[in-house]
N, C-alpha and C positions, 0 to 999 in steps of 0.2 A: 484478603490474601491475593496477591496477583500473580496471574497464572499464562498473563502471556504480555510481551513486548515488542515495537518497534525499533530498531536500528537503524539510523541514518550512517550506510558507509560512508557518503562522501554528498559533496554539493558542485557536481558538478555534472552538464550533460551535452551530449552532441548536437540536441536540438533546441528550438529556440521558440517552445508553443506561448502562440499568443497567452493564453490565458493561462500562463503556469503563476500560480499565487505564490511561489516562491521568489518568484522574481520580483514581485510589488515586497519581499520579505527579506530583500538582500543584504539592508543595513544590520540584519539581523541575524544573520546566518554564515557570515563570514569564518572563514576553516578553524578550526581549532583542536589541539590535540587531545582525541580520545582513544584510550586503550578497550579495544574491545576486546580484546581479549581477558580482561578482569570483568568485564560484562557478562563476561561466559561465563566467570567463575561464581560469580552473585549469583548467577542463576543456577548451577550446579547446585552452590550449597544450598541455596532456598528451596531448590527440588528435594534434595535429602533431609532436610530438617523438618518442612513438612508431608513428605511423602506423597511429592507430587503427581497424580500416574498421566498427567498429559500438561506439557506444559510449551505453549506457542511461541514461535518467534518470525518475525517479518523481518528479511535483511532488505530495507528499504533501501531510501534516499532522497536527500536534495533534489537531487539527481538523476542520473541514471548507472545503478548498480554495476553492469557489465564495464562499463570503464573501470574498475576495479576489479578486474574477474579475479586475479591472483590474490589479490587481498581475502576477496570471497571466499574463492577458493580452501584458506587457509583458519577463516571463522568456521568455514563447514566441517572441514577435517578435525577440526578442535572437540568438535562432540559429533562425531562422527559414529560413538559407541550408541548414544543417545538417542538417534539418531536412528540406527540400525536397529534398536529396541523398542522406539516407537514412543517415548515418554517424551522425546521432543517431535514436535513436528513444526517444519519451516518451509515459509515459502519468500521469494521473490519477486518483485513486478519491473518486466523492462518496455522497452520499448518495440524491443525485435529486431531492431539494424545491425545491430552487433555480434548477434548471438550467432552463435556456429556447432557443426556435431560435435567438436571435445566438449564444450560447455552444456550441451544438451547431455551426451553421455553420462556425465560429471552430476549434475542434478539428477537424471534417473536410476543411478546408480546409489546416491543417499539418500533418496524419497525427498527431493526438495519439489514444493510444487513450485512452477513458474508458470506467472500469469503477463498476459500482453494486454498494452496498451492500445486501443485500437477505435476511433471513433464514430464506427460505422463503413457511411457510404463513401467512396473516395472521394466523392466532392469536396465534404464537410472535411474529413479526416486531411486532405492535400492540404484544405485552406487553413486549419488549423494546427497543424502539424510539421509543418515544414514541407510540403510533398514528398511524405517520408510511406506514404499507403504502398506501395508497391515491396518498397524492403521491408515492413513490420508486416506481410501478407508470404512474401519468404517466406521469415521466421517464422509463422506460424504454421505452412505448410512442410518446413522439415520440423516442427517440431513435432507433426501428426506423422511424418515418415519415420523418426527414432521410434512415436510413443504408442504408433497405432490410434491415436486420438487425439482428439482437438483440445487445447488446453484450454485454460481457465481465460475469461477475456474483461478489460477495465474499458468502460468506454464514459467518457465525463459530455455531460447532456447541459449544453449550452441553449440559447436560444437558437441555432440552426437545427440544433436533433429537434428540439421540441416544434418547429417547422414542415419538419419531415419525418414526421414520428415513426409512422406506418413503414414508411420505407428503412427507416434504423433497426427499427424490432425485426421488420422479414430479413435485413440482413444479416442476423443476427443468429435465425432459426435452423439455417444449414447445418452449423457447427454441432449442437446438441450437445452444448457443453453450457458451465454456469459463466452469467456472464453478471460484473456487477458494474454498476452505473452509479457513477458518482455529478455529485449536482455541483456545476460548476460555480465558483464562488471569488470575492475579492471583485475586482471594479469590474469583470464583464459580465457577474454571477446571474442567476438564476433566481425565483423565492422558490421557498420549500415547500410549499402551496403548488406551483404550476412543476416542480420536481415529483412531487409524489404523486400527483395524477397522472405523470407518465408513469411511473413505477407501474401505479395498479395497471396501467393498459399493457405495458411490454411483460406484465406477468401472466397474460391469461396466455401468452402465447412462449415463452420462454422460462428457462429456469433460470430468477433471477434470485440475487443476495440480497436478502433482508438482515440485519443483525436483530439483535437483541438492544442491551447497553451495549453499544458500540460508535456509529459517528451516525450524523443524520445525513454528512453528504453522503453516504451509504444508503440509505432508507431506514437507520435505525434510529432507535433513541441514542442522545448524547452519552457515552460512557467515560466523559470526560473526569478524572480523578479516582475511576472505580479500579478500573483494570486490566490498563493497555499502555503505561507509562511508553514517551515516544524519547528514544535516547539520540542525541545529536550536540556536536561539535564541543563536545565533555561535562554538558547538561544532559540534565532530565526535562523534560517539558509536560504538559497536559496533553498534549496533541500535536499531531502536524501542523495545524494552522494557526497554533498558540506561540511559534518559534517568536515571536514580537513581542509576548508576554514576559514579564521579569521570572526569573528563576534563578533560585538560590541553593538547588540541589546537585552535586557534581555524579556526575555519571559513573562513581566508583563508589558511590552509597549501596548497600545492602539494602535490599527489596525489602526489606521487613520494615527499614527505615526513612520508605519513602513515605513523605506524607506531602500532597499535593496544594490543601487546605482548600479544598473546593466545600464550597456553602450550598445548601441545599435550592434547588433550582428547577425550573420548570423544564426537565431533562426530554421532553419531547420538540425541545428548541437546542439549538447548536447554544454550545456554552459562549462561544467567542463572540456571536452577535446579540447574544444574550447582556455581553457588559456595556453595549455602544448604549 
């Protein structure tokens, strides 16, 4: 039964990070029209039907989400009731450049959590990022001034973080918020092997995100086909990093009726490197 989902608002974003695997994913993500808002309704009724009492949703992206705020905006108010009751719980990941107090207001006002992208020291993070450290260091300083605290933090560990390991984790430690680290992947990537021996080092000294079934560029095991269906451009997919994989499921299918047809696998390995 699945009990939580990704959203891709839109494929589009203000920055231009080297190593965004979206971008090697282009031919394959090109816009197309989906109604999320019948997304919402799949998931209402699958929440009623089987009396769901917590059921997740990530309003992700291509992209970066805040280029849509309005649109946003307008998915959130949608279950808004849901929302306020606690049986949905949703969150966000932007970059920080964009974000401002109405939209900080607006998420803590619906319990949306919103996580920043941030990849440490500003050396790493300028050269990888656009020299965008200083606006997504804003953003994250008014978002500690609306919220009294430091948000949620993504920082993707290339081979410069695993470089300067020491120095990523202390940068890291100030905040005393969860931060998760994803292993960067696609032609500049990382192995999983030199990824999760940083995990184990940045844990003895930080609260980091491990999942469960969930993605391994997380630290977890692959949850690919169990229960995180990723919806974009009026597909379903297996994953974010599956957007190149063929799919035959439209985005207005009823949850009950997704079926992925994922084959049993050595789920301690990412499913997508798994088929090469």
């Amino acid at each position: 039964m699945i009990t939580r989902i990704c959203i891709s608002i839109n494929n589009r974003c203000n920055l231009n990070c080297k190593y965004c695997h979206f971008h090697e994913k282009s031919a394959f993500i090109e816009p197309r029209e989906m109604n999320i808002f019948a997304v919402l309704d799949n998931v209402k009724a699958h929440i009623k039907k089987h009396e769901i009492p917590l059921f997740k949703i990530g309003f992700v992206g291509n992209g970066e989400p805040l280029l849509d705020f309005e649109s946003l905006r307008g998915y959130v108010e949608y279950i808004a009731d849901y929302l306020k009751s606690g049986v949905i719980s949703a969150y966000t990941i932007t970059n920080g450049t964009l974000i401002n107090e109405e939209m900080l207001g607006f998420f803590r006002e619906h319990k949306i959590n919103v996580g920043f992208s941030i990849d440490g020291v500003r050396e790493i993070h300028n050269k990888l990022r656009c020299n965008s450290f200083d606006r997504t260091m804003n953003g994250i300083e008014l978002f500690r001034k609306i919220n009294g605290f430091y948000p949620s933090m993504n920082c993707t560990v290339g081979q410069d973080v695993l470089e300067r390991a020491d120095e990523t984790i202390d940068f890291f430690a100030p905040f005393d918020s969860r931060i998760t680290f994803s292993r960067m992947i696609g032609e500049n990537g990382i192995s999983l092997a030199d990824f999760r021996a940083f995990l184990e080092r940045a844990s003895r000294k930080l609260s980091v995100r491990t999942g469960g079934f969930d993605c391994t560029m997380y630290g977890g095991k692959c949850g690919a086909g169990i229960d995180n269906p990723y919806f974009a451009n009026g597909s379903v997919f297996i994953c974010g990093n599956c957007v190149d994989l063929p799919t035959v499921i439209s985005a207005d299918t009823p949850l009950d009726e997704i079926d992925l047809g994922i084959k049993p696998f050595d789920r301690r390995f990412c499913y997508k490197e798994a088929m090469r």
